[in-house]
C-alpha positions in Angstrom: 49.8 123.8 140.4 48.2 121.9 137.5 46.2 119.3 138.6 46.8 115.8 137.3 44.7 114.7 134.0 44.2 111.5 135.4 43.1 108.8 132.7 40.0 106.9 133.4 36.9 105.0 132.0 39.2 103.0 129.5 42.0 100.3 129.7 45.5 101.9 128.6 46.6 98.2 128.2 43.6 96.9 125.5 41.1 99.8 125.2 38.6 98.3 126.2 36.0 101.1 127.8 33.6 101.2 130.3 30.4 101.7 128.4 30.5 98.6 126.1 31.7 96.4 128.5 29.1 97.5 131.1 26.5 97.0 128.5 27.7 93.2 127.9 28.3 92.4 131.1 26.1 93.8 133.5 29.1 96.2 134.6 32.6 96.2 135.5 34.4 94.4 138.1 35.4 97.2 139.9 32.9 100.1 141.2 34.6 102.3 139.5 37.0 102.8 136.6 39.5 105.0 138.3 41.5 102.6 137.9 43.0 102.1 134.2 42.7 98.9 133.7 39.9 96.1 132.7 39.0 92.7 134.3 41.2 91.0 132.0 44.2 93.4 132.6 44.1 94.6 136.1 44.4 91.1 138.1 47.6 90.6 140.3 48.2 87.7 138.3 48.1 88.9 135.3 50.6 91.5 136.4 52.4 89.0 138.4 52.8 86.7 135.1 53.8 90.2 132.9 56.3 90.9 135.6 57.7 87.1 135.5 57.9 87.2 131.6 59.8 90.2 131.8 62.3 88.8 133.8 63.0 86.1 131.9 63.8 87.6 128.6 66.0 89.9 130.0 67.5 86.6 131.5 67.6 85.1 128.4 68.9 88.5 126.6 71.9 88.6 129.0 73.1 85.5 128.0 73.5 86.5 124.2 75.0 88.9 121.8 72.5 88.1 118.9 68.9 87.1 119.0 68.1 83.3 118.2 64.4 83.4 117.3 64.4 79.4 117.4 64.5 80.3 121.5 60.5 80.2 121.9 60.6 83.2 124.1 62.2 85.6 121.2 59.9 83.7 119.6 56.7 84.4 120.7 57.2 88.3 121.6 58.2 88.3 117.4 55.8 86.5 116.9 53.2 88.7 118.6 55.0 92.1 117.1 54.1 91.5 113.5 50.6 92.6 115.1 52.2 96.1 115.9 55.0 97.0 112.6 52.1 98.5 109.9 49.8 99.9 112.8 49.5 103.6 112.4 49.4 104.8 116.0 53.1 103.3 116.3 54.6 104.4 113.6 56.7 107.3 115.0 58.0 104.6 117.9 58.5 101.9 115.0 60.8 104.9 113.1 62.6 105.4 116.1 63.6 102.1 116.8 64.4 101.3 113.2 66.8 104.4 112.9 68.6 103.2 116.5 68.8 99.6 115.5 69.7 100.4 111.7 72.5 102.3 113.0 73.7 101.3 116.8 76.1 98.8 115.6 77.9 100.9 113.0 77.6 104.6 114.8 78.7 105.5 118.2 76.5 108.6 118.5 73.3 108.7 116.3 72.6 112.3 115.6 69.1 113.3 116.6 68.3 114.7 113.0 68.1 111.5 111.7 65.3 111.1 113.9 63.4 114.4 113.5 62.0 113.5 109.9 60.0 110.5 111.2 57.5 112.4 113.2 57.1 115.5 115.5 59.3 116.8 118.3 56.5 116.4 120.0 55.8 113.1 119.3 60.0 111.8 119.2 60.8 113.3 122.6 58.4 111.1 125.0 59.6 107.8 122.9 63.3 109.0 124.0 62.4 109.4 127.2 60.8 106.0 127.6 63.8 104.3 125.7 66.2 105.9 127.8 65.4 107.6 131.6 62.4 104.5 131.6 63.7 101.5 129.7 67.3 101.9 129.9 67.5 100.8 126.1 69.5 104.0 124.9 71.7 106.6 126.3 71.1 110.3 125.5 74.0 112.3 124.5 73.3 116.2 125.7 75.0 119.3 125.0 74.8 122.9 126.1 75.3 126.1 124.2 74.6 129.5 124.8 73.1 128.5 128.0 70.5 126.1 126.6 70.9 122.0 127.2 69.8 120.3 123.7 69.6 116.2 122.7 72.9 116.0 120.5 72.0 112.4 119.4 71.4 109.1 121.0 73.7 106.0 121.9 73.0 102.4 122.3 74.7 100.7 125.4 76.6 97.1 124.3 74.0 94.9 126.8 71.2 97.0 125.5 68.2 94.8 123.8 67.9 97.0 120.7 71.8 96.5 120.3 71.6 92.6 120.1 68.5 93.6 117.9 70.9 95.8 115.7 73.5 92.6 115.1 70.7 90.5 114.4 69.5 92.7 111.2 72.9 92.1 110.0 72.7 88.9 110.0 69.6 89.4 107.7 66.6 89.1 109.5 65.7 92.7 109.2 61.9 92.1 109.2 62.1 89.5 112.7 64.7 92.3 114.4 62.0 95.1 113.5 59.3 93.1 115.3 61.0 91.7 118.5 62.8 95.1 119.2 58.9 97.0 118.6 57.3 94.4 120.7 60.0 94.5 123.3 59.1 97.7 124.2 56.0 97.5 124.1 56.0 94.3 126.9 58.3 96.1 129.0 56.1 99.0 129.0 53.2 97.3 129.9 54.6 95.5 132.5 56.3 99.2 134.4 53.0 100.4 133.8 51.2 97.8 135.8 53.7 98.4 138.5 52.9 101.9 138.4 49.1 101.6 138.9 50.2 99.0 141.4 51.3 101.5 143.7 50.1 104.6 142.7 46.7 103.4 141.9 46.4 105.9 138.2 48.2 107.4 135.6 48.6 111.1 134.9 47.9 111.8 131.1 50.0 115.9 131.9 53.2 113.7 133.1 52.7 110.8 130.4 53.6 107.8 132.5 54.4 104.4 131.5 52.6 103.3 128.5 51.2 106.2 127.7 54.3 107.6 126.6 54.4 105.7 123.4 50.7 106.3 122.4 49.6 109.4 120.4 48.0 112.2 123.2 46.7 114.9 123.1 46.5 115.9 127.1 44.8 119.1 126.9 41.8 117.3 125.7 42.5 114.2 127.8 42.6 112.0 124.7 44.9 108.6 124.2 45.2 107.0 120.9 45.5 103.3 122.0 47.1 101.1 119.1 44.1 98.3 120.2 44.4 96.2 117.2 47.5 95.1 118.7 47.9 96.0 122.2 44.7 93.8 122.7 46.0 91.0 120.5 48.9 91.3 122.8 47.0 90.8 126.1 44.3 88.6 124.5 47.5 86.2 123.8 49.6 87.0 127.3 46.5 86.8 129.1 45.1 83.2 128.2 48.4 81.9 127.9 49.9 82.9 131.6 46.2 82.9 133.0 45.8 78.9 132.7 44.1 78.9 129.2 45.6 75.7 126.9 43.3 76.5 124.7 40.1 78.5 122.7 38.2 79.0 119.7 37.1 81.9 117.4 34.2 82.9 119.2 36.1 83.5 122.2 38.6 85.7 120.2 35.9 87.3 118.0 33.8 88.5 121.0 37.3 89.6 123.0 37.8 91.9 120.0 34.6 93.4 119.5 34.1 94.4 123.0 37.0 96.4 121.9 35.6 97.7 118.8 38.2 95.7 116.6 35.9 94.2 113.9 36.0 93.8 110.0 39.7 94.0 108.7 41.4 94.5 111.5 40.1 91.7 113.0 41.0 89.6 109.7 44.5 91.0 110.2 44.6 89.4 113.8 43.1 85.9 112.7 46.0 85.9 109.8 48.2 86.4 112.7 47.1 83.9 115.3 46.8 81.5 112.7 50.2 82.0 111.6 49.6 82.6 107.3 51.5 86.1 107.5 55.1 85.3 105.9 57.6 85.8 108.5 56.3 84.8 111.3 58.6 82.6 113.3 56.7 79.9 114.7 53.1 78.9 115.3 52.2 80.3 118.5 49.3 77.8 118.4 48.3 74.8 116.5 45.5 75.8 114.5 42.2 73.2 113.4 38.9 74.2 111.7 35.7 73.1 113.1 32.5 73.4 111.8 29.7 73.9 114.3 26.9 73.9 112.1 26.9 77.9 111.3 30.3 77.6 108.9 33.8 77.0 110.1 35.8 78.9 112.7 39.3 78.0 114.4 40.3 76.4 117.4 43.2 77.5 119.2 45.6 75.8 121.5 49.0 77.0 122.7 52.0 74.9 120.8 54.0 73.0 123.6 57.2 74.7 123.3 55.1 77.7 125.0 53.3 75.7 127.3 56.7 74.7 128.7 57.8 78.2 128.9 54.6 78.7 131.1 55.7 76.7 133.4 58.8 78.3 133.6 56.9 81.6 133.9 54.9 79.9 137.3 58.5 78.6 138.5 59.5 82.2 138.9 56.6 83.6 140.6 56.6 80.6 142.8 60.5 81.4 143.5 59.7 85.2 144.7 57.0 84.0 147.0 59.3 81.6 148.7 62.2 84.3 149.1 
């Protein structure tokens, strides 16, 4: 029996790896990195909060045919998957979901060559497997000739997030649908695969779990492509929001990135973001001031209130599963 590739020595949630952060910090937080996760990733209560959020947009998803971005939780997963819609690493997941949601509402069975031409087989079938066996957001539609059980196409269940995503672009907001549906799966991900390490302790790059399903791998060589630009950005962002922070400035941000070897344009990218002057995105996740500190001016962050009062509806959920 193959033995499990286990992956190690970098965070499969921001990328952050070993070495760097060892170098900066005087070394990590746990004796070893066995464990897939950093110090800012791998607290109970940060997988806790994840696990909380979770919940309630699926709450709030079951309570609606059609996504209303004014809602400030839409809102800020949209907001916060503009980050991931032009990053390379996620394009074949992006082209899946934009063929499923393009379609759901208008096709009963999508035929699986209208997926082929965005990326390898290779690359297609592990996104299918998350969306469906993992995710529960699709419904694979299998045949068998000659002996030989083949993917016919895929269908999208009425409840199904990418569905209400899918009636949403009809209504015309195409670029906001894109986003939420890409950063919906990426959240949910996250939050299995803390569950996973939870209880398992690992992940097994051979079997693909959790996250690393939607990366680019290439196991026999033990390599994950994380998309860090914006998986970081995502945790940098969940993290100080459930983990207590109101607020924080550029240097804060700046130094979370480069530990993570996110400098120069990608980095501008993220500020452009987090200080909301992309077009489309929904709402300010923070309100945004310039100071000048005597070496030129950098940005000060704090969360808008709308999201603070969502945090609080976050802790009200945790605090309800520890009193049941």
């Amino acid at each position: 029996m193959e033995e499990p590739l286990e992956f190690t020595g970098r965070c499969v949630i921001c990328g952050l790896s070993e070495k760097p952060y060892s170098a900066t910090l005087g070394g990590p937080v746990y004796p070893s990195w066995n464990v897939p996760l950093c110090p800012w990733c791998g607290t109970d209560k940060f997988r806790e909060n994840i696990h909380a959020f979770s919940d309630i947009i699926d709450e709030e998803l079951a309570g609606t045919n059609i996504i209303d971005y004014k809602n400030p939780v839409f809102a800020i997963v949209t907001d916060i998957g503009f980050l991931g819609v032009e990053h390379p690493y996620l394009k074949a997941l992006k082209g899946v979901i934009g063929v499923v949601t393009s379609h759901a509402a208008a096709k009963g069975i999508i035929a699986t060559r209208e997926l082929w031409g965005i990326a390898t087989v290779r690359h297609i079938a592990p996104i299918l497997s998350t969306l469906s066996a993992d995710l529960k957001l699709i419904e694979l539609v299998i045949e068998e000739q000659g002996g030989i059980k083949y993917i016919k196409g895929v269908k999208v269940p009425p409840e199904s997030a990418l569905m209400k995503a899918a009636a949403t672009k009809l209504s015309g907001n195409g670029d906001r649908a894109s986003s939420f549906s890409l950063s919906y799966v990426i959240h949910k991900s996250i939050d299995q695969t803390l569950q996973i390490i939870h209880e398992k302790g690992g992940l097994d790059i051979r079997k693909r779990e959790g996250i690393i399903k939607l990366y680019q791998v290439l196991p026999d060589k033990g390599i994950v492509r994380i998309p860090k630009s914006f998986t970081s950005t995502l945790a940098l962002v969940y993290g100080a929001w459930l983990l207590d922070k109101t607020e924080f400035d550029e240097a804060f941000v700046a130094r979370f990135m480069s530990l993570r070897g996110i400098t120069g344009k990608a980095y501008n990218e993220i500020i452009s973001i987090l200080t909301a002057m992309r077009p489309h995105v929904v709402q300010k996740i923070f309100d945004c001031t310039l100071q000048d500190l005597g070496y030129g001016p950098i940005y000060s962050f704090k969360f808008n209130e709308e999201y603070l009062r969502l945090r609080e509806r976050v802790r009200e959920r945790i605090r309800e599963r520890g009193s049941a």
